[in-house]
BADREN-335622 format. One record per residue (C-alpha): residue in three letters; x, y, z; residue number from 1. Coordinates in steps of 0.2 Angstrom, whole numbers. Example, Ala and Ser with C-alpha at 12.3 -4.5 7.8 and 13.67 -1.06 7.14 Angstrom:
BEGIN
ATOM | ALA | 62 | -22 | 39 | 1
ATOM | SER | 68 | -5 | 36 | 2
REM end
This chain:
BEGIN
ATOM | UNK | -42 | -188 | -445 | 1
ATOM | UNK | -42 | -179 | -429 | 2
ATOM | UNK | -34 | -185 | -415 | 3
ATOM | UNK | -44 | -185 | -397 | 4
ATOM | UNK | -37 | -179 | -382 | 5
ATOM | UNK | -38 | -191 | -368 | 6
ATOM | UNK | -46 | -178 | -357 | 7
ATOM | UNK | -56 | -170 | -369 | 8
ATOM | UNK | -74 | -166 | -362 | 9
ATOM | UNK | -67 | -163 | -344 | 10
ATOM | UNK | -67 | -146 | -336 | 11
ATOM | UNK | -56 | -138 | -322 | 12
ATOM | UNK | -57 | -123 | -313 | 13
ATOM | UNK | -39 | -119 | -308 | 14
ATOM | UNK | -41 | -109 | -292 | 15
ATOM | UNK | -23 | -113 | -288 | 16
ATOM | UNK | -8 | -103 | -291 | 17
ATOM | UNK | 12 | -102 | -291 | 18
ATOM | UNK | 18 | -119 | -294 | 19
ATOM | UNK | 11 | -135 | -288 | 20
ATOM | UNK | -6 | -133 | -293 | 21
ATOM | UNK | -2 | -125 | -309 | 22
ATOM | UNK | 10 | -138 | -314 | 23
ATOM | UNK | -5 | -153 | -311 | 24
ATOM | UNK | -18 | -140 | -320 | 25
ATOM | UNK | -7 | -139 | -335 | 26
ATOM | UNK | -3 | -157 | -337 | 27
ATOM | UNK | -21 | -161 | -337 | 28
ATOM | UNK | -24 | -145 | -350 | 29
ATOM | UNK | -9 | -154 | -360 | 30
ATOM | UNK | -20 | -171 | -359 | 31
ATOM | UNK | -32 | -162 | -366 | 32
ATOM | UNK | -43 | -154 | -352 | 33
ATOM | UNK | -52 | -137 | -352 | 34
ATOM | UNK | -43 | -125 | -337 | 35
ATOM | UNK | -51 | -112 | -332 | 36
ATOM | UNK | -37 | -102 | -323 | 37
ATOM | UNK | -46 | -91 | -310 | 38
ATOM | UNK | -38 | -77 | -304 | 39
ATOM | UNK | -39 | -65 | -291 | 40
ATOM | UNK | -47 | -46 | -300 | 41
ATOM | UNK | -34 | -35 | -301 | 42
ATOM | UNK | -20 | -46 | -295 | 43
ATOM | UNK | -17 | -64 | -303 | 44
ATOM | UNK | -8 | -79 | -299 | 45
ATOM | UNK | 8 | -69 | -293 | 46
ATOM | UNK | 22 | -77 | -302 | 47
ATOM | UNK | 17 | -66 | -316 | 48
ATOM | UNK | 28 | -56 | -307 | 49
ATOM | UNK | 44 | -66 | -302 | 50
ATOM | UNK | 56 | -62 | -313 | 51
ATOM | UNK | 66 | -56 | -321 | 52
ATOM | UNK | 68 | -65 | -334 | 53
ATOM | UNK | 50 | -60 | -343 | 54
ATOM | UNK | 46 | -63 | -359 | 55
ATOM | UNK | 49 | -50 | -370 | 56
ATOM | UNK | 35 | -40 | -378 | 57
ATOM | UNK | 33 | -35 | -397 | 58
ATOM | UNK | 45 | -21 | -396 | 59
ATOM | UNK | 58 | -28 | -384 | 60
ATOM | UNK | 52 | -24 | -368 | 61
ATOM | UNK | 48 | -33 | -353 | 62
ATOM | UNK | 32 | -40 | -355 | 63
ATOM | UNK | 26 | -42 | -338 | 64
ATOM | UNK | 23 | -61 | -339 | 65
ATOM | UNK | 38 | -69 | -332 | 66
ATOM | UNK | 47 | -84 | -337 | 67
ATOM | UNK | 42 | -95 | -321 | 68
ATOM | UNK | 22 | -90 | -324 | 69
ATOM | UNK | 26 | -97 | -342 | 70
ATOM | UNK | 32 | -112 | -335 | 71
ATOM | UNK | 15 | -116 | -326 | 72
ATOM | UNK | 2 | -112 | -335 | 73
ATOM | UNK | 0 | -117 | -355 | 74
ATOM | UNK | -17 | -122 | -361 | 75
ATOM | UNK | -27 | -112 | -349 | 76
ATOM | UNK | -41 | -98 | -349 | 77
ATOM | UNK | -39 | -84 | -338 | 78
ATOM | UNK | -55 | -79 | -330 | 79
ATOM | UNK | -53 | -65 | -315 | 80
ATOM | UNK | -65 | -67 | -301 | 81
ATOM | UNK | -67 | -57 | -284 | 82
ATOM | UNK | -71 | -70 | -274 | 83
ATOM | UNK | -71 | -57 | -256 | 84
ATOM | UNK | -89 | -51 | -265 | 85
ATOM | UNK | -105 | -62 | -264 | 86
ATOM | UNK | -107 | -60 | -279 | 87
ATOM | UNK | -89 | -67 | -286 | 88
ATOM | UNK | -93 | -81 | -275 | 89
ATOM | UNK | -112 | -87 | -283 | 90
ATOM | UNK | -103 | -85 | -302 | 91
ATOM | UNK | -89 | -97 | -295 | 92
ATOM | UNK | -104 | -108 | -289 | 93
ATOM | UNK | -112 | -106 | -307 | 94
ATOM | UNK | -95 | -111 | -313 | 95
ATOM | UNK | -97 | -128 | -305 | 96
ATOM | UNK | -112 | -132 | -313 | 97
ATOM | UNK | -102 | -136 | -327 | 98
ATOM | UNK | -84 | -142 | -318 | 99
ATOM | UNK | -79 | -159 | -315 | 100
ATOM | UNK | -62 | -153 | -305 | 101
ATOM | UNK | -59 | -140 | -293 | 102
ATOM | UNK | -43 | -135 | -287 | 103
ATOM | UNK | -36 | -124 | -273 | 104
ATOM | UNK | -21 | -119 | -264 | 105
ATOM | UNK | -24 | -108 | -250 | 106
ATOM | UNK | -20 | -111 | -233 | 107
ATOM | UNK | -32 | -124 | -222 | 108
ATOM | UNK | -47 | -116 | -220 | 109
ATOM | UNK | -46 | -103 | -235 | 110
ATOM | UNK | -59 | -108 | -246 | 111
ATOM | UNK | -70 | -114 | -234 | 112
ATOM | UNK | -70 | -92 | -228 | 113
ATOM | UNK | -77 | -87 | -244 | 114
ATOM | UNK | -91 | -103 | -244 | 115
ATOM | UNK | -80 | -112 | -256 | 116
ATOM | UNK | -76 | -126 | -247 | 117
ATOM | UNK | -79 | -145 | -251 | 118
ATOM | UNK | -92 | -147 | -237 | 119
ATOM | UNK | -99 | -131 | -242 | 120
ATOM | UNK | -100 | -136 | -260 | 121
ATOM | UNK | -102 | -157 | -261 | 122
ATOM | UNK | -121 | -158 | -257 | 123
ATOM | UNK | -125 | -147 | -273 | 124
ATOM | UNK | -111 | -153 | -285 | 125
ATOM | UNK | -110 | -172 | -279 | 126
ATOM | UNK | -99 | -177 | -295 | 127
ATOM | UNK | -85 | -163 | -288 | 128
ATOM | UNK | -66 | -169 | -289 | 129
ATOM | UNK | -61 | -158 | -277 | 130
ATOM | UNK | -42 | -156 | -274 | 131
ATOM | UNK | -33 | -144 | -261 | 132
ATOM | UNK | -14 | -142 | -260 | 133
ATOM | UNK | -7 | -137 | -244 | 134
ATOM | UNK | 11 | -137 | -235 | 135
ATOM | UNK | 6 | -150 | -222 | 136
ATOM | UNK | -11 | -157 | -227 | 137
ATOM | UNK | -27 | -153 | -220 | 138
ATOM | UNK | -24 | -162 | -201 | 139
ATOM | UNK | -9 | -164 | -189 | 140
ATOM | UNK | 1 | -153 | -178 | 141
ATOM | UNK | 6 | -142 | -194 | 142
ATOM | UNK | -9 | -139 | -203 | 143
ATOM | UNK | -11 | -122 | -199 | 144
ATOM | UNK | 7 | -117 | -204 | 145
ATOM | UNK | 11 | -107 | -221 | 146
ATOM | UNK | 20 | -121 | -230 | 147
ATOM | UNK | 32 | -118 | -247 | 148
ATOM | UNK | 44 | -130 | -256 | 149
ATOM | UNK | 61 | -129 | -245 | 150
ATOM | UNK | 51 | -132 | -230 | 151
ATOM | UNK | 46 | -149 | -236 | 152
ATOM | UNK | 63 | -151 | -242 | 153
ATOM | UNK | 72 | -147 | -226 | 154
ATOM | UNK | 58 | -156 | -212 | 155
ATOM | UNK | 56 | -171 | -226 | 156
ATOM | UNK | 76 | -176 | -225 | 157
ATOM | UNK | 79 | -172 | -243 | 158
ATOM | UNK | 90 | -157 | -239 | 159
ATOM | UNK | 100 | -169 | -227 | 160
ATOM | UNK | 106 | -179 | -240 | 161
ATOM | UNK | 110 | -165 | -251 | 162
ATOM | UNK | 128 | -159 | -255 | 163
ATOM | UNK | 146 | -165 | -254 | 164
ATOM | UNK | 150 | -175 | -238 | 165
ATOM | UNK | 158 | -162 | -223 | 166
ATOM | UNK | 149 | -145 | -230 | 167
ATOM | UNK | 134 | -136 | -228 | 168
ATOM | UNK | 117 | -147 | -232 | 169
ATOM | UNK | 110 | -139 | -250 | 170
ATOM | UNK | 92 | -138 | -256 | 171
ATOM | UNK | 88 | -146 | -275 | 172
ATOM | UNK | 86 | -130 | -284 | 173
ATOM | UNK | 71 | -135 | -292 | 174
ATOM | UNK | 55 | -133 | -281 | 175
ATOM | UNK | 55 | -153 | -283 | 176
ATOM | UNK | 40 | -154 | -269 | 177
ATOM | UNK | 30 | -143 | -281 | 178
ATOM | UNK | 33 | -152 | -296 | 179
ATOM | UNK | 31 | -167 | -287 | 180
ATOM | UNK | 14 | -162 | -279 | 181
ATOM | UNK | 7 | -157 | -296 | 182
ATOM | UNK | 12 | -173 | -300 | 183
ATOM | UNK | 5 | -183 | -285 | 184
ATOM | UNK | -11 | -170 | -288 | 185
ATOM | UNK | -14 | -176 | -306 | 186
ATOM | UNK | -15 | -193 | -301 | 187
ATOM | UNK | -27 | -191 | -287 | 188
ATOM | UNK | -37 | -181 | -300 | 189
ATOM | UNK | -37 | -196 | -315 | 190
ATOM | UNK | -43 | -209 | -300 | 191
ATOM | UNK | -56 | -197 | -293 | 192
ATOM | UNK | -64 | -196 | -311 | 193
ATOM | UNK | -61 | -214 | -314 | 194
ATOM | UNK | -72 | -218 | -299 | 195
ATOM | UNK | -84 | -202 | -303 | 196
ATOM | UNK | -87 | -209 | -321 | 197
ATOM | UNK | -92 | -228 | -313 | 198
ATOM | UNK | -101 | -220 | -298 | 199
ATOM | UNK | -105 | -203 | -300 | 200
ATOM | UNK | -98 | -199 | -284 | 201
ATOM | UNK | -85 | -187 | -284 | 202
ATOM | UNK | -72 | -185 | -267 | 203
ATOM | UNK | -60 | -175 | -258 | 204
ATOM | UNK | -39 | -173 | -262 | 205
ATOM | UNK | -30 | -169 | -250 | 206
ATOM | UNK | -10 | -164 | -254 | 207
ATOM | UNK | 4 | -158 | -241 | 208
ATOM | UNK | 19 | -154 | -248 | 209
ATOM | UNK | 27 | -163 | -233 | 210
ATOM | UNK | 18 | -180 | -236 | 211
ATOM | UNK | 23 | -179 | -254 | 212
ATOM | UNK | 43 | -176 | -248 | 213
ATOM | UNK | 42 | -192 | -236 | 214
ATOM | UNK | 32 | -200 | -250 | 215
ATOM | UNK | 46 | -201 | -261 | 216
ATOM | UNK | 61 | -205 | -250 | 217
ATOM | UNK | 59 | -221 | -258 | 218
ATOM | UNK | 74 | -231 | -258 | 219
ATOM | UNK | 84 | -219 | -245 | 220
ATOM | UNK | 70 | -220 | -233 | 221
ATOM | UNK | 69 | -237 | -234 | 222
ATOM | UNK | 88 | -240 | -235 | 223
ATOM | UNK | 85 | -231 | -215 | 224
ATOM | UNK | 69 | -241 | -211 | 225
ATOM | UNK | 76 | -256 | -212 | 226
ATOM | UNK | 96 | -254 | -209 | 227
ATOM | UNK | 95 | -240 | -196 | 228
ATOM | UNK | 107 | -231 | -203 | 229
ATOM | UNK | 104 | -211 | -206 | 230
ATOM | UNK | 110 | -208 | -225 | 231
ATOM | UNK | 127 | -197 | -227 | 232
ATOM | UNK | 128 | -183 | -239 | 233
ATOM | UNK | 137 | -192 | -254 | 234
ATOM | UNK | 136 | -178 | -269 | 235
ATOM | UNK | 133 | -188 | -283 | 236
ATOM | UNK | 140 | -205 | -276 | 237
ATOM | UNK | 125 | -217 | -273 | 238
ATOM | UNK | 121 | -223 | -258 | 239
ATOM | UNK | 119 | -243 | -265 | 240
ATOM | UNK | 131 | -246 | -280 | 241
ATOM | UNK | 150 | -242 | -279 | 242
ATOM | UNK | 157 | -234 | -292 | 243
ATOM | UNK | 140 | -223 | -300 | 244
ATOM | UNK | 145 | -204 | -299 | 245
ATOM | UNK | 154 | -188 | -310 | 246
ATOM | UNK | 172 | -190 | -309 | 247
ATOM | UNK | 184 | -177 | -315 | 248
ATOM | UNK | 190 | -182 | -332 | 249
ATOM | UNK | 207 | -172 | -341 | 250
ATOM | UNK | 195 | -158 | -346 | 251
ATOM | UNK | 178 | -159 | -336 | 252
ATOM | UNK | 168 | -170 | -328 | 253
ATOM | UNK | 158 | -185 | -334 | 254
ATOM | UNK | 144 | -197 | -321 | 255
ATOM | UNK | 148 | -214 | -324 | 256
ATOM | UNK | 142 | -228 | -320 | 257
ATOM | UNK | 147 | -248 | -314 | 258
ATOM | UNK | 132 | -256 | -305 | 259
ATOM | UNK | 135 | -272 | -305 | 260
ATOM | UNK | 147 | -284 | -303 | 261
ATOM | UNK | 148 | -287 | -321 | 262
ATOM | UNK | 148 | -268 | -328 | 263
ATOM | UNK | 162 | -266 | -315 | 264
ATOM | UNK | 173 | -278 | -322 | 265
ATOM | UNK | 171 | -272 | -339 | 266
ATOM | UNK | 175 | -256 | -332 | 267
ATOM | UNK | 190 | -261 | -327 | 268
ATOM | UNK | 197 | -271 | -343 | 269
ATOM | UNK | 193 | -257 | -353 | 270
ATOM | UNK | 201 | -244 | -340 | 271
ATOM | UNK | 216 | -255 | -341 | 272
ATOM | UNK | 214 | -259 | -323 | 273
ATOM | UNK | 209 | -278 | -323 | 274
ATOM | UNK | 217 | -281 | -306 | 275
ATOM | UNK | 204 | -271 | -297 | 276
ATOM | UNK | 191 | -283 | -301 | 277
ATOM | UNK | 200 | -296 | -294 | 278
ATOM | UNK | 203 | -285 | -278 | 279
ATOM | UNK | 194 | -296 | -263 | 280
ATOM | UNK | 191 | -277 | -255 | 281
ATOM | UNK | 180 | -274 | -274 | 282
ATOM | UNK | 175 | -290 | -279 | 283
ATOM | UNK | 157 | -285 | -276 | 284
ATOM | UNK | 145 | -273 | -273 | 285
ATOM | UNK | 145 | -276 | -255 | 286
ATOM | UNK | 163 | -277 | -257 | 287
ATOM | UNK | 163 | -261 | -265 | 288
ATOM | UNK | 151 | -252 | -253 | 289
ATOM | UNK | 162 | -255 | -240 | 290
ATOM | UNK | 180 | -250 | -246 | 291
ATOM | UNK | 171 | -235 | -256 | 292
ATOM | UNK | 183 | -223 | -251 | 293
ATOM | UNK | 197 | -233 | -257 | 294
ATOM | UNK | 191 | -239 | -274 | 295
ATOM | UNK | 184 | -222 | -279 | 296
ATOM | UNK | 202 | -213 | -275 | 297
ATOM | UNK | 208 | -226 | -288 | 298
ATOM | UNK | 193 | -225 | -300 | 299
ATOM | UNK | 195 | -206 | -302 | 300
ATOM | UNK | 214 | -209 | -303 | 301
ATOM | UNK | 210 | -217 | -320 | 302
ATOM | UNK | 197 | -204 | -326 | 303
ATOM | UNK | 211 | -192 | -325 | 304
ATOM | UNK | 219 | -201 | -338 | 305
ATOM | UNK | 207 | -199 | -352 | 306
ATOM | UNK | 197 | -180 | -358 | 307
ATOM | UNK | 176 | -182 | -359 | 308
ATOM | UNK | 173 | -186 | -375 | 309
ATOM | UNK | 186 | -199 | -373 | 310
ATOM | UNK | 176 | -207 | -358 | 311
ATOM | UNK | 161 | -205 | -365 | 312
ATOM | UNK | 164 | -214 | -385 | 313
ATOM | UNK | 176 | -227 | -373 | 314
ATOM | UNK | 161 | -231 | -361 | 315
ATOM | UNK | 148 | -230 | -374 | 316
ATOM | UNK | 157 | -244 | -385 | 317
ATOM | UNK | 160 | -255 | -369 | 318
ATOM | UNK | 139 | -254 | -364 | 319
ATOM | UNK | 142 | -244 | -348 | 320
ATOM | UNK | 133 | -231 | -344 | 321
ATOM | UNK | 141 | -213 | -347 | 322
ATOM | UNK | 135 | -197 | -348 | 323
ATOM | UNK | 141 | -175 | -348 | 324
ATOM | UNK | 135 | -165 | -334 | 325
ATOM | UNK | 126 | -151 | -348 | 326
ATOM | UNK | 122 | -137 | -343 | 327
ATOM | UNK | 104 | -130 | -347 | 328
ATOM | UNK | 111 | -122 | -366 | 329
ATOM | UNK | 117 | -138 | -370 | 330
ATOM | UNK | 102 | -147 | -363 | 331
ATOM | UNK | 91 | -138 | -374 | 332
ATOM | UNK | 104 | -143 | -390 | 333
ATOM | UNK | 105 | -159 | -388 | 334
ATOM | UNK | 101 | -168 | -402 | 335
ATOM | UNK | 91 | -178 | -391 | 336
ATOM | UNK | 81 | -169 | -383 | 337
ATOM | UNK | 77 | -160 | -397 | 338
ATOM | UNK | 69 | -176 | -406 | 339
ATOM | UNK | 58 | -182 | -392 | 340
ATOM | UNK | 50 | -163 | -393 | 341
ATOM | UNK | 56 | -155 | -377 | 342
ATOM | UNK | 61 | -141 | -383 | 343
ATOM | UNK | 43 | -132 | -391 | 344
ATOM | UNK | 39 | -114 | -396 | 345
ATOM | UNK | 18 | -108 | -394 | 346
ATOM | UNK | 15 | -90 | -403 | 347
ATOM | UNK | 10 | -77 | -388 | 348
ATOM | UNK | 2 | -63 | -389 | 349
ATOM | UNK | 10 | -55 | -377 | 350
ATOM | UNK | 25 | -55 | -387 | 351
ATOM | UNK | 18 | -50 | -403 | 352
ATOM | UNK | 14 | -66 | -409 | 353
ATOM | UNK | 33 | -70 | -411 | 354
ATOM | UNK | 35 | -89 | -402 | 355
ATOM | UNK | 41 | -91 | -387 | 356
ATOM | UNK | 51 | -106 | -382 | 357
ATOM | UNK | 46 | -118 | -369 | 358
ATOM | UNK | 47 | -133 | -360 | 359
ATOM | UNK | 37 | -148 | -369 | 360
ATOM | UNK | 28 | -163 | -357 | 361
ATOM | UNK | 37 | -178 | -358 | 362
ATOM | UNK | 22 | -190 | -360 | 363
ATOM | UNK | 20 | -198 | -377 | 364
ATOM | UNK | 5 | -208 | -382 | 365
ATOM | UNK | 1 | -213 | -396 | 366
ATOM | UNK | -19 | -213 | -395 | 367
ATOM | UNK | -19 | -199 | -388 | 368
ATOM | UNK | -5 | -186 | -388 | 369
ATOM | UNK | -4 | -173 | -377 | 370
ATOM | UNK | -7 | -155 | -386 | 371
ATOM | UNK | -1 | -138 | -385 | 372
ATOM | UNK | -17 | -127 | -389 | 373
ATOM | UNK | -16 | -111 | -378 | 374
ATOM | UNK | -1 | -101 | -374 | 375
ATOM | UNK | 0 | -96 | -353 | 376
ATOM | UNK | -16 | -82 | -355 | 377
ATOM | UNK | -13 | -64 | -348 | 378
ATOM | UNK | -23 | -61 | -333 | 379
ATOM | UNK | -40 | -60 | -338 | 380
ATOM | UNK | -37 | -63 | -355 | 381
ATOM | UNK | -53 | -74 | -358 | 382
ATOM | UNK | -64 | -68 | -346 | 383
ATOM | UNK | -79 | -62 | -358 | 384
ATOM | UNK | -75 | -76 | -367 | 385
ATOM | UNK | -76 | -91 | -355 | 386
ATOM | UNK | -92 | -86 | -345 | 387
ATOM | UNK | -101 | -82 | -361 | 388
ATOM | UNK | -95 | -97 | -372 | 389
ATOM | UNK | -96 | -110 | -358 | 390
ATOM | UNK | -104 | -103 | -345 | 391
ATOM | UNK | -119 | -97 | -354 | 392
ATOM | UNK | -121 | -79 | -345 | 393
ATOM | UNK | -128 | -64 | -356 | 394
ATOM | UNK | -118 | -49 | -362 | 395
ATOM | UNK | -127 | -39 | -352 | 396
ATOM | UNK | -123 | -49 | -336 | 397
ATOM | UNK | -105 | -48 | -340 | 398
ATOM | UNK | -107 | -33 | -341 | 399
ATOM | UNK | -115 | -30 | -324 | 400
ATOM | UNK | -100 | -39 | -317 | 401
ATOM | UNK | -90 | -29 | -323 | 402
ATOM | UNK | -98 | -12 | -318 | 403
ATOM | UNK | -98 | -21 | -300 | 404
ATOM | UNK | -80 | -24 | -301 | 405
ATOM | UNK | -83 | -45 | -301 | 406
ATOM | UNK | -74 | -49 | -315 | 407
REM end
């Protein structure tokens, strides 16, 4: 029997390009929808172009498709499109016709130059989910400002937080904000078709990437909203439960974890330590949070004492939370993850066919699964095919556009 796709029937044309767009376009390809990625003529979505690393071609050679494109843009079409040309602009308008999402990421005001905008487009396509992604969202003092991932990390408080306490602030490395966005984007997206389907009204998204940094604060923003205090940089100490970091172990490092009162004094009777449960100055959490210096100079003093593997079979058995700090090679061996599918190969093209390795979506559902149909196209790749197969225009109209330099 086969298995529907949630969003089968649904159509996007993916006017977005380096990460946060890309990243929301491809979840909702994974979910089944049809993307349309649509490029600039000529140029394309430039993270082609950032590497190296690039994916190899048949015969060993860079392929020109670099790894973080790859990472972005699975189960899309590629369509190129001059949209600086009148022309490029009515076959993006004829591309509508049969869309149900739009989404952009050019600075404020950038579509809205070519007669792409939403107010330029919503009285002919009402049923338009329309999404732009921007640095600072479409208002405010910032709007017009160009805006990229570390800027959101930095004037969103992220980067403040970040590193060992008494060194220099460091950025998550990551474009979180971008991954978050898409993220953010996506869900903004299944609403808007929700309410489109019951009303047939479709509406406007709009995304900073700032909004989305302060947006997920969560419990650090709050911890300042209502204590008033301005969080320290603590590595990978937490700023709410004492002891729940890595600690140096007799060969490497280990992140353990005793958050609660009850995890820490198992801790400590399987550490051999029971009188620092019955310490007043670590009795609990509060306790704890308060003497944290103190408890973990003597808490890493006893992870000395035993190698990772050790900690992590002693920790496991007593119901404590223990893991390795792996680095990506062992990430991508792990048993583990290798079982819940995050680890996938697509045949490309581009490579000679031979599979290329990537990153799977973590969404399992068991209705309908998320699918990997489409490798990330070249530029262009499925131009011809797209405007002729759902677009409905005549060979000899494709072919016009391309003697105009269109497509």
């Amino acid at each position: 029997m086969t298995t529907r796709s949630a969003l089968q029937g649904i159509t996007v044309l993916d006017m977005s390009r380096v990460l946060a767009g890309p990243s929301s376009t491809q979840l909702l390809g994974d979910l089944g929808a049809e993307v349309i990625k649509v490029e600039r003529r000529g140029v394309g979505d430039e993270t082609r172009t950032w590497g190296p690393p690039y994916m190899k071609d048949a015969e060993g050679a860079d392929s020109g498709e670099s790894a973080y494109y790859l990472s972005a843009n699975r189960n899309k079409r590629s369509v190129t499109v001059d949209i600086s040309k009148p022309e490029g602009v009515a076959l993006i308008r004829r591309m509508l016709a049969k869309a149900d999402v739009l989404i952009e990421n050019l600075k404020v005001g950038g579509m809205a130059k070519y007669g792409l905008g939403y107010d330029n487009l919503k009285a002919d396509f009402p049923g338009l989910v329309y999404c732009s992604i921007t640095g600072y969202g479409q208002t405010g003092p910032y709007a017009p400002r160009p805006g990229y991932d570390m800027m959101a990390q930095g004037l969103g408080g992220l980067i403040s937080m970040t590193g060992e306490p008494g060194r220099l602030p460091v950025k998550v490395p990551i474009a979180v904000n971008d991954v978050m966005t898409g993220m953010y984007a996506t869900v903004a997206i299944l609403a808007a078709l929700r309410h489109r389907d019951a009303t047939g009204e479709g509406q406007y998204i709009d995304l900073g990437l700032l909004d989305v940094q302060v947006g997920w604060l969560y419990n650090q923003g709050m911890n300042y909203l209502i204590g008033g205090t301005i969080p320290e940089r603590l590595g990978t100490a937490h700023p709410n439960t004492v002891p729940y970091q890595a600690f140096e172990t007799k060969d490497g490092f280990v992140i353990m974890g005793a958050n609660n009162d009850d995890q820490f004094r198992r801790f400590c009777e399987m550490a051999g330590a029971p009188e620092l449960a019955t310490d007043p100055r670590f009795a609990t959490n509060p306790d704890r949070l308060k003497n944290r210096d103190v408890l973990i100079a003597k808490v890493q003093d006893i992870m000395h004492r035993r190698t990772s593997a050790e900690w992590i079979n002693d920790l496991s058995e007593a119901s404590l939370p223990v893991c390795p700090i792996n680095s990506l090679d062992q990430v991508f061996a792990d048993p583990h993850v290798q079982a819940r599918g995050m680890k996938i190969s697509m045949p490309h093209g581009a490579a000679g066919g031979k599979p290329v390795d990537m990153i799977g979506n973590p969404i399992k559902m068991s209705g309908t699964p998320v699918s990997y149909r489409r490798p990330p196209p070249t530029l262009g790749e499925h131009t011809d095919e797209v405007l002729s197969e759902i677009f409905g225009l005549s060979g000899d109209e494709i072919s016009r556009l391309h003697a105009d330099e269109i497509i």
